[in-house]
C-alpha positions as CSV (number, residue, x, y, z in Angstrom):
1,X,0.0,0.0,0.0
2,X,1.6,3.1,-0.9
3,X,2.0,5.8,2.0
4,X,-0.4,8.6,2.5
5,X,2.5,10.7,0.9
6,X,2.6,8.9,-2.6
7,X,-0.9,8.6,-2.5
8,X,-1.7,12.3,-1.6
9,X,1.7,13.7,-4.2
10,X,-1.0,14.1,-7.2
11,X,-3.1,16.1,-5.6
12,X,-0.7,18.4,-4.4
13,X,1.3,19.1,-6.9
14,X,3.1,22.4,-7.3
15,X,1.5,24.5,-10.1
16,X,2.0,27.8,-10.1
17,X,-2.0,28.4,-8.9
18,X,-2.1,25.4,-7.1
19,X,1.5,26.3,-5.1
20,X,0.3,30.4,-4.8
21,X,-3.3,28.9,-3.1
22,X,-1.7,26.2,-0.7
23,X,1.0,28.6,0.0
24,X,-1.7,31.3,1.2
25,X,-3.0,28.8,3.6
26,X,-0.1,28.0,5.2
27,X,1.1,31.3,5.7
28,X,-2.1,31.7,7.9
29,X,-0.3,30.1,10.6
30,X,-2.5,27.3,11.5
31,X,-0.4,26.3,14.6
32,X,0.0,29.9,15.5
33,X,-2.4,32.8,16.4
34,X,-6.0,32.4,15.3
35,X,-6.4,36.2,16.4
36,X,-8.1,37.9,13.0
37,X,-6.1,41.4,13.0
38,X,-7.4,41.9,9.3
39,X,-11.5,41.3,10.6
40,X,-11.4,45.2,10.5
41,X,-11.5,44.7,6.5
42,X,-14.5,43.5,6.5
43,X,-16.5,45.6,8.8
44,X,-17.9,47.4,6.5
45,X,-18.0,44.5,3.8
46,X,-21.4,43.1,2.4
47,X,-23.7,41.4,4.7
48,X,-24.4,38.0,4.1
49,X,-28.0,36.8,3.2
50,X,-29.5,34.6,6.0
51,X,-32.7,33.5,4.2
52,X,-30.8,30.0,4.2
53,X,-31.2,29.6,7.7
54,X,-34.4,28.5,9.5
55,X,-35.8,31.5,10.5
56,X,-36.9,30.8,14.2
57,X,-33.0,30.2,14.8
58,X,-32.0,33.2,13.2
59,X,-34.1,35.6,15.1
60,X,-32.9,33.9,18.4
61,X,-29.4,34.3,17.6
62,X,-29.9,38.3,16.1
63,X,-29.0,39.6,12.6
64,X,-26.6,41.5,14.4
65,X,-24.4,38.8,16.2
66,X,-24.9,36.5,13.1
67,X,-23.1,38.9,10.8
68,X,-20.7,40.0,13.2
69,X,-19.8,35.9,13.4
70,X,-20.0,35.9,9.1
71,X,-17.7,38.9,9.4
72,X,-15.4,36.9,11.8
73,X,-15.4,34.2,9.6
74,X,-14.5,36.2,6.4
75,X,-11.6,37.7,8.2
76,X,-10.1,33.4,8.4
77,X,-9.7,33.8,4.5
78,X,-10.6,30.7,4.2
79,X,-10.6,29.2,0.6
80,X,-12.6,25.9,0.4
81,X,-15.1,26.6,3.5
82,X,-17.9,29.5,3.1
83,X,-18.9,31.1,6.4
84,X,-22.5,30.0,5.2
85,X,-21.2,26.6,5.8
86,X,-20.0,27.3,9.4
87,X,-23.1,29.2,10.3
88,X,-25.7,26.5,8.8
89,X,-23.9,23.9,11.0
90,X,-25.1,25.6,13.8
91,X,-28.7,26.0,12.6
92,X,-29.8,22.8,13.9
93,X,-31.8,21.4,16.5
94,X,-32.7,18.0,17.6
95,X,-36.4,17.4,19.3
96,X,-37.4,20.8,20.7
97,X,-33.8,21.9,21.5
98,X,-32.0,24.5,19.3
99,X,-28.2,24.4,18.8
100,X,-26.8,28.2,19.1
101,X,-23.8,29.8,17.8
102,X,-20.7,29.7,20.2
103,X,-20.6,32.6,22.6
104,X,-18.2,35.3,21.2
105,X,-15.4,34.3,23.9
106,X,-15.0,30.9,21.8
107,X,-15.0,32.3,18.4
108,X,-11.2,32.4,17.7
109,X,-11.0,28.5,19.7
110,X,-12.2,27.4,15.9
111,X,-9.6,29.3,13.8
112,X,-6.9,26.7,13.9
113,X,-9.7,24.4,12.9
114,X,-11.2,25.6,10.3
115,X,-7.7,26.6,9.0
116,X,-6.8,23.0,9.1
117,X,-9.6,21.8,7.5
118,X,-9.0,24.3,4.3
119,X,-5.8,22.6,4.6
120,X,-7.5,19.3,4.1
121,X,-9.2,20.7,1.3
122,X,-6.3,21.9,-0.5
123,X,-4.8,18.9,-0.1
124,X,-7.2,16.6,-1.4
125,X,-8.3,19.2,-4.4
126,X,-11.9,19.8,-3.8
127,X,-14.2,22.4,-1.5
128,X,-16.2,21.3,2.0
129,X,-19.3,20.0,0.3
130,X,-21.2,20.4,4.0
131,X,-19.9,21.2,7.6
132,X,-22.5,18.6,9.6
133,X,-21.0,19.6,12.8
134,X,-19.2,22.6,14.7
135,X,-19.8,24.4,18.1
136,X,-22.3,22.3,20.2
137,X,-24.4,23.8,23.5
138,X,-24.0,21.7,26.0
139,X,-28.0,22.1,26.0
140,X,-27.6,20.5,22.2
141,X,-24.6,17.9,22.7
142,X,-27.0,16.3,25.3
143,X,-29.2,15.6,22.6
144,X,-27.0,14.0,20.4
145,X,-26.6,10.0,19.8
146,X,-22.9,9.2,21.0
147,X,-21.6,12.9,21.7
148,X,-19.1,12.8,24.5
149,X,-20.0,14.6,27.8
150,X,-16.7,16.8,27.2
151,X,-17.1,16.8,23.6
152,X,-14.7,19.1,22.1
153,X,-17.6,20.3,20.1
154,X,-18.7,22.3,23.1
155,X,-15.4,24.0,23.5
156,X,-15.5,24.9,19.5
157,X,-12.7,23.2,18.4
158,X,-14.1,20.8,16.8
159,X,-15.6,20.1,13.7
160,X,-17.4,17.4,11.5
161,X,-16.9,17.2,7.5
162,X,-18.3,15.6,4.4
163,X,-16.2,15.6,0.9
164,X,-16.9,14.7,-2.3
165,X,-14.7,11.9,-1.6
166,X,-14.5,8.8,1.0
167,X,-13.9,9.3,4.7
168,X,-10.7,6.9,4.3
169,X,-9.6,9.6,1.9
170,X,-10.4,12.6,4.2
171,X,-9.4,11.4,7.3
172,X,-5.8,10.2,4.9
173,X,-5.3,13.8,4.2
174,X,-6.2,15.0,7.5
175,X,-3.5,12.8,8.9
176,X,-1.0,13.7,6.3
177,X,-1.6,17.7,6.8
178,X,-1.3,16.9,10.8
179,X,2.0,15.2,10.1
180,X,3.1,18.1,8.1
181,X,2.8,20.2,11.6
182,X,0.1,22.1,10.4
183,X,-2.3,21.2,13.5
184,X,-1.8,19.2,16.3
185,X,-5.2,17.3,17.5
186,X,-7.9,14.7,16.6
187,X,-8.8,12.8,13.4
188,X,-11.6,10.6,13.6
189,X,-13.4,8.6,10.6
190,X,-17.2,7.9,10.4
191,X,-19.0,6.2,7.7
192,X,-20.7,9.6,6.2
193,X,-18.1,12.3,7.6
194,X,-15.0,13.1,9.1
195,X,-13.7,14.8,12.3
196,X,-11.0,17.0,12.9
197,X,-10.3,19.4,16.1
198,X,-7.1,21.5,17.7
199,X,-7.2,19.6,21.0
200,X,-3.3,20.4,20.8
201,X,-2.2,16.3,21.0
202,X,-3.1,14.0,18.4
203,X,-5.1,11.2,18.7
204,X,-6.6,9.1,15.7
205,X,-9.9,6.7,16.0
């Protein structure tokens, strides 16, 4: 079997747009500061529509505070996850209980995770086709079939991920980015997505 280098070398190889996109990931510093000193760009930038997002949930969690997050989001530069994505994932509810988005205090916690997942992305060639999972209320993570009690979901560092591709795949090039030294955490592989987090040691399952 060949290692997760050989089998991972196509996809990254060095064209010029190819090495100028990669390149602008990794000098995000995925292991350093998430801190967002650019988010002052995009104060003034174009607000996001939220008609995607069910509209009970959206009036709970204020038009303010939700573009405020989009803005935080824009200011990651990510390139193969839209804020849209990030804020739909928390737009969920199960029973009569709504997820919410994290309180402001966490939002730089998921920096260095969604910066390694556009990693990921770049790595395997293709875009996020859905985040299924990001900051959990403890309120929510009750609620869900097999969440852990300490759940790094709660703590927002944590995220679920489906590709266009397999989960071997995913969680392949998650492992292979994470050997790099590009994050330091969790890689886990379900049947219809794949985990990542910055817990800060690595652990695979």
């Amino acid at each position: 079997m060949p290692s997760p280098e050989q089998s991972l070398n196509p996809v990254v190889l060095p064209t010029r747009r190819s090495f100028l996109s990669t390149s602008a990931i990794a000098i995000g510093g995925v292991v350093a500061s998430t801190s967002v000193s650019s988010a002052a760009l995009f104060r003034h930038s174009t607000p996001i529509d939220l008609s995607f997002l069910p509209k009970v949930w959206a009036q709970r969690e204020g038009e303010r505070t939700l573009q405020s997050y989009a803005r935080y989001l824009k200011g990651l530069r990510l390139k193969f996850i839209t804020p849209e994505q990030v804020i739909k994932a928390h737009a969920r509810r199960k029973g009569s209980t709504w997820n919410s988005l994290p309180p402001k205090s966490m939002w730089r916690a998921m920096g260095g995770t969604l910066k390694a997942a556009d990693r990921v992305a770049a790595t395997l060639g293709m875009p996020v086709k859905e985040v299924t999972s990001a900051y959990r209320s403890p309120a929510y993570n009750r609620r869900c079939p097999g969440a852990k009690r300490n759940s790094w979901h709660m703590r927002n560092y944590a995220l679920d991920l489906q590709f266009g591709t397999s989960t071997y795949k995913v969680a392949q090039a998650a492992r292979y980015v994470r050997d790099k030294g590009y994050f330091k955490g969790g890689v886990g592989r379900y049947s219809s997505f794949t985990h990542i987090d910055t817990r800060g040691h690595n652990v695979n399952w």
